[in-house]
N, C-alpha and C positions, 0 to 999 in steps of 0.2 A: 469143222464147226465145233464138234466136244470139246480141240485144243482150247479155240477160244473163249468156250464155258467154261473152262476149268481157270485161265486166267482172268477172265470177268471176276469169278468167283472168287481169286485170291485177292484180286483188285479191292473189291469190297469189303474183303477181310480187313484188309491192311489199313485202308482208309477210313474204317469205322474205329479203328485203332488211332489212327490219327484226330479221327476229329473228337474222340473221347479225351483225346489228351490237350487236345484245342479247349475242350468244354471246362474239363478238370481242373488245368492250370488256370484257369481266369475266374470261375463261382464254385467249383468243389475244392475238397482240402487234399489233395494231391497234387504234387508240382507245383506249389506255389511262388516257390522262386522263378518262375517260366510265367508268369504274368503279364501284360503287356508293359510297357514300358513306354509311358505319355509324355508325350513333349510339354511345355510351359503353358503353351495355350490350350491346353487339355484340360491338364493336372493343377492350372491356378498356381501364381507364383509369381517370381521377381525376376525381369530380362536385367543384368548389368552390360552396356557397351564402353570396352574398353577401346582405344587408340594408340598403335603401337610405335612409339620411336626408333627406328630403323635406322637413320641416318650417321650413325657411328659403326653399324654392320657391316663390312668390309664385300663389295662386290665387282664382277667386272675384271678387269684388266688393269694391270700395274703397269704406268707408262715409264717409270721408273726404270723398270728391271727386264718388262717386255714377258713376265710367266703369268701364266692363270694365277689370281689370290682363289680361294674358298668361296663360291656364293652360299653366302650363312644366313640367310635371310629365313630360309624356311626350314631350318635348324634351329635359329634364336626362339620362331614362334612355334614350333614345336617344343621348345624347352620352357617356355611362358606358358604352354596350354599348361605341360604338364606340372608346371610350381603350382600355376592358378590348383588346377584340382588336386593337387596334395591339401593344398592349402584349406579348399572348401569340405576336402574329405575327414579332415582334423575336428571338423564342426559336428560332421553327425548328418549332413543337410542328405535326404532321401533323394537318391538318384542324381543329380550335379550333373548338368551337361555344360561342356566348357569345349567351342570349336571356335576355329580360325578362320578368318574371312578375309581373305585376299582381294587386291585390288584388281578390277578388271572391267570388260564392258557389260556383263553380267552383272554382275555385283553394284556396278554403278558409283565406285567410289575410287578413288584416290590413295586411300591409308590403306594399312595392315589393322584389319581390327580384329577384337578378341570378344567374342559374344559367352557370357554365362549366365545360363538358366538355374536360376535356385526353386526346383519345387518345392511348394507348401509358403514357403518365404514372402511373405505379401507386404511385410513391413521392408521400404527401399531402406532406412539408416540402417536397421541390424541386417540389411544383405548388403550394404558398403563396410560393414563394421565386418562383417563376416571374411570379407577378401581382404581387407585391409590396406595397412601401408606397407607393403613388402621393403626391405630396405634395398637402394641401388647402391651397390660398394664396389667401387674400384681401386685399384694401386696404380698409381701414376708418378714418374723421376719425373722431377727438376730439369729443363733443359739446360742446357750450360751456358745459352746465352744470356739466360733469364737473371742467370746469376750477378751481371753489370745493370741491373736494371735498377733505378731509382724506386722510391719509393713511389714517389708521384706516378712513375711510369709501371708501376705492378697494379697501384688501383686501380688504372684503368685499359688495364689487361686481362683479357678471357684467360679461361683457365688453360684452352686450348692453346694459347700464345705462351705461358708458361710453364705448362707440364706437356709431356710426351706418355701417351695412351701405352701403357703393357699388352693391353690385352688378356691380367689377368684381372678376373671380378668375381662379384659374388656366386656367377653360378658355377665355381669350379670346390665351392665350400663344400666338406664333407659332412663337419658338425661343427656349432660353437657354442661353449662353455663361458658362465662367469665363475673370475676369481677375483683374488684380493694378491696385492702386493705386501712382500714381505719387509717392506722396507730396505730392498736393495740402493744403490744405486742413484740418486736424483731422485727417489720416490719416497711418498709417506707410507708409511706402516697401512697396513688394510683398507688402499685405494681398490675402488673396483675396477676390475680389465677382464676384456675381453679377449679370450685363446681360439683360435682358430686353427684346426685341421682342414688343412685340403685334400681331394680325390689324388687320385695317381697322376690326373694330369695337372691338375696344379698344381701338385708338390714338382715336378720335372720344371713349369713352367718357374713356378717360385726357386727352385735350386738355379735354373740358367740366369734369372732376373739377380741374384742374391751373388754368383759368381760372375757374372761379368762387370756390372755395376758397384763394387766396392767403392766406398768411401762419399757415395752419391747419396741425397735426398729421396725416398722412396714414399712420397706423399698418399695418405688414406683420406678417399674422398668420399663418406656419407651422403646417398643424398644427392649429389653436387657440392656438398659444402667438407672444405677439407678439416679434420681433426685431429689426423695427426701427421707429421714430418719428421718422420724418425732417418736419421743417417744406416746406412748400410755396413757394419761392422766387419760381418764375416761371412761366407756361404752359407746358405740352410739347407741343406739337400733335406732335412725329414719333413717337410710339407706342414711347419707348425708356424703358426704367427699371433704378434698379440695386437691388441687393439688398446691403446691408452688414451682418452680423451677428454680426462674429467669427468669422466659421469657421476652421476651418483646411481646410488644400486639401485632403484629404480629402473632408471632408465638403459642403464647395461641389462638388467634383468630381461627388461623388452626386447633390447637388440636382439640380447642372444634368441630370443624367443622368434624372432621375426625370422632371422637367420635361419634357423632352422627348420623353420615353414618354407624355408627357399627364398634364393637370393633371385633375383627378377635379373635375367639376360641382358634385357632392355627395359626403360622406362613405359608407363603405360599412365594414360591419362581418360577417368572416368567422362564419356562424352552426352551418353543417354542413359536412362532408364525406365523399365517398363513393367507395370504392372496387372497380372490378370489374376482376376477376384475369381475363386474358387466356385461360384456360380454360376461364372462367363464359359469358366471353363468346361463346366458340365455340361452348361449349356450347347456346347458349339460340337462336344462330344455326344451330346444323344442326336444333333441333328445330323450331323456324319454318319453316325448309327444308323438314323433313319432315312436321311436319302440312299444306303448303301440298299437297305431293302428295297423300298420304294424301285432300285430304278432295277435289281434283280428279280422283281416279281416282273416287273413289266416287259423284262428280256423273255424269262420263263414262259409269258403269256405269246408272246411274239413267237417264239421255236415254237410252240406246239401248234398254234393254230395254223403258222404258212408252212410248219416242215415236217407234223403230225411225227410218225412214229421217228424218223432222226431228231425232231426238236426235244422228243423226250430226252433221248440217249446226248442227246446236246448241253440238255438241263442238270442231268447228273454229272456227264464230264466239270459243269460248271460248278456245282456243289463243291464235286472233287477238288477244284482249281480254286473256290476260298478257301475250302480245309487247309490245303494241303502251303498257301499261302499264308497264311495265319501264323500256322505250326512253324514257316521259316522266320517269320516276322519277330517270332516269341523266342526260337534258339539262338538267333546272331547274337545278340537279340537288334531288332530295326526299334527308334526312339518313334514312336507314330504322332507324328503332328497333326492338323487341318489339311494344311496343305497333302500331308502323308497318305490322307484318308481320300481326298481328293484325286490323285494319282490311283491309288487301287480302285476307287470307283470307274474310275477311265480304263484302266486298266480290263474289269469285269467286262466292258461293252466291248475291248479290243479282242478280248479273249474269245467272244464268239465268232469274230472275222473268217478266221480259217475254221468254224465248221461251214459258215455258211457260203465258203467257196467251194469248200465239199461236195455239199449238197447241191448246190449249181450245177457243180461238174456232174453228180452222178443226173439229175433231171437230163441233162443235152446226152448223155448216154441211155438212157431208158427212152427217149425220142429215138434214138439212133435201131432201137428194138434188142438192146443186149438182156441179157437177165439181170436180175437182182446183185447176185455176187460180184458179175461182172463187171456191173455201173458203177461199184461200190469200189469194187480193186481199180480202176479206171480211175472212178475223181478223185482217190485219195491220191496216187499217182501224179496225176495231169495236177494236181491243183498244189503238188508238195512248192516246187519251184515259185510259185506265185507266195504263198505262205513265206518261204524262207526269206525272200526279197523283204519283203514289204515288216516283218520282223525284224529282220535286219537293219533296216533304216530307224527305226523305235527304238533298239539297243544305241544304235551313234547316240541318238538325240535325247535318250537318257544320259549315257555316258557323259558328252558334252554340257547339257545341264545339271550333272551333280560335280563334272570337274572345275567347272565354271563360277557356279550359281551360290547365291548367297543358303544362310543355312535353311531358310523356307521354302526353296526351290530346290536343293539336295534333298530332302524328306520324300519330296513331291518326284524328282528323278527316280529318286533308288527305291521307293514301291512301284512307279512304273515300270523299271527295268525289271524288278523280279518280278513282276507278274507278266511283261511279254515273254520272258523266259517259261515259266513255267508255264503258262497259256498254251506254248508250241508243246508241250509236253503233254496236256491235258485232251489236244485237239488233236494229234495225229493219233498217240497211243493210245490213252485211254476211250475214246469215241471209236475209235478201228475196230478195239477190241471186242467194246459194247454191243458196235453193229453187226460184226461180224458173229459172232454169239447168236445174237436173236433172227439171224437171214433165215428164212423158210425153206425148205428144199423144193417142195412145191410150189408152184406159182399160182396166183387169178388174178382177177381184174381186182378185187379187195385188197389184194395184198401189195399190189404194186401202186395200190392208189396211198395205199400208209406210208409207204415209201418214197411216193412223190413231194410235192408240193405246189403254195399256190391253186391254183384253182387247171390245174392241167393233172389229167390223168394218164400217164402211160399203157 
């Protein structure tokens, strides 16, 4: 029993340490970068829904050749989250959340979409101004058959019927620069162009394109619309290329500018948008607030009355168990939505599950006439196996709804999952250790009645 005093006791140590740092981070001026981190419908702000073109991503089987190609599909939109948020991060915009939303039966949808939440942002033009029009630039040869083609017969030819796709584009760009022409060459004196450096792998791709392809059209397609058609000279192994299109400095100015916010893998097309006014969002956030109390007093009130001196030791494990969830919520840090808050409130009622199979067990043990200790080392035992199961099924079904689930329903997953997790944590170790501390060594009828529950006295 002392053992268990002395770990009660450090227990308490350490969690008052915690929940000081839960307090401090959020209304004192310590740890303020560990604040909570609100989702759009919290924190008021602008939803943009983008929709991803995929349909040039290369997946599947080459009937061709009979090898795996690359399935790049969730490469493309991982390289699309991450332009989007360079991009929103260039602005300044307070916390940017920018995820991916897959198509599925969860989800409910068909496309690849790209969800970005801009907090604070409540005007939708300056959060479309803000993402922009990223430019799409591809390099595309001339097919050779293209080359017999009439005039009449090129107008009314896709582009896909006259150029052959490289594969390299703009997201293999490292930087790009405006200059001005020296008047080499077919050029006037101090035309603007654009210079481009590619990564390591573009420059490999651009050297094998540049050496095998001599003497071929290597078409530059802005956009979808082509601008320039430059013939291929000689190899370029150092990964530099220009852009000539007429521009004026202006508008080269922006390229380069866009370019270098990042060149978009794939096309993406603005489909909705959503706004929540900064009072919706408070609002929706104190009532979260307040149902979280609300439905904690009324668990608190419930242990003590049916399970008296365990409901206490239940009630603090359970304190423990928002502390100590808070604090994970604040390090990941987890973005806390409605939904978010909703999942942890579910969560608090789950979390009392396995004391109160506990307590069950140790009741049908003190019927049985064991002592205190015994009833105690008994239901934690007999009742560990039923806990694990029934936890275990709550982890899948998190799991499954944050792999699955659009991004309101992931929020709503992953505080449920981290709270069955630490739940089971809360409810074997910290309640064991509780109970086990305060057991009497003497017995009476008083003391075994604190330890019952219900209206049955052992």
């Amino acid at each position: 029993m002392k053992k268990h005093r002395i770990w009660a006791l450090i227990l308490l140590v350490v969690f008052a340490g915690v929940g000081f740092f839960v307090y401090s981070s959020q209304v004192g001026t310590h740890f303020k970068s560990y604040a909570f981190k609100l989702g759009l419908d919290l924190a008021g702000g602008t939803e943009l829904t983008y929709k991803a073109d995929v349909s040039q991503v290369k997946s599947g089987l080459s009937s061709a050749t009979s090898t795996v190609e690359a399935v790049d599909i969730s490469g493309a939109m991982s390289a699309l989250r991450d332009v989007i948020e360079r991009r929103v991060n260039i602005f300044g915009v307070s916390e940017p959340v920018v995820t991916v939303e897959n198509p599925g039966l969860v989800s409910g949808g068909t496309d690849y979409r790209l969800l970005v939440d801009l907090p604070g942002i409540t005007d939708i033009n300056q959060a479309v101004q803000l993402i922009g029009k990223t430019p799409q630039l591809n390099f595309m040869l001339l097919k050779p058959e293209a080359k017999n083609l009439t005039q009449a017969q090129l107008a009314s030819s896709t582009v896909g019927q006259i150029f052959q796709d490289t594969g390299l584009n703009g997201s293999y760009i490292d930087s790009a620069s405006l200059q001005f022409t020296n008047g080499g060459t077919g050029q006037l004196n101090g035309q603007p162009i654009v210079a481009l450096t590619f990564n390591s792998q573009g420059a490999a791709l651009f050297d094998q394109i540049t050496k095998t392809h001599k003497g071929e059209n290597l078409a530059i397609f802005l956009d979808g619309q082509m601008i320039s058609d430059p013939v291929i000279q000689t190899e370029i192994p150092d990964g530099k290329a220009v852009i000539s299109g007429n521009f004026t400095p202006d508008a080269a100015k922006t390229l380069v500018q866009n370019l270098n916010y990042g060149a978009l893998p794939v096309p993406i097309q603005l489909v909705s948008t959503q706004t929540v006014g900064a009072t919706l969002g408070e609002n929706a956030k104190t009532a979260g607030i307040a149902a979280g109390l609300i439905g904690f007093a009324l668990i608190v009130l419930f242990l003590i009355l049916w399970y008296r001196m365990p409901g206490i030791i239940a009630s603090i494990s359970l304190v423990i168990y928002i502390i100590l969830s808070l604090a994970i919520f604040k390090l990941i840090p987890v973005t806390l939505t409605a939904a978010g808050i909703a999942g942890f409130i579910l969560s608090i009622g789950m979390a009392v599950d396995a004391n109160i199979l506990i307590f069950e067990r140790m009741k049908e043990e003190l019927k049985r006439g064991k002592t205190l200790h015994d009833a105690m080392h008994e239901g934690f035992s007999r009742a560990w196996l039923s806990i694990r199961d029934s936890n275990i099924s709550s982890i899948i079904t998190a799991i499954i709804l944050f792999w699955l689930g659009t991004s309101a329903i992931k929020g709503f997953a992953l505080t449920l999952g981290f709270g069955v997790l630490i739940s089971m944590f809360t409810a074997i170790t910290v309640s064991r250790t509780f109970l086990f501390a305060i057991t009497p060594k003497k017995e009476s009828v008083f003391k075994r009645f604190l330890f019952s529950n219900g209206f049955h006295v052992s």
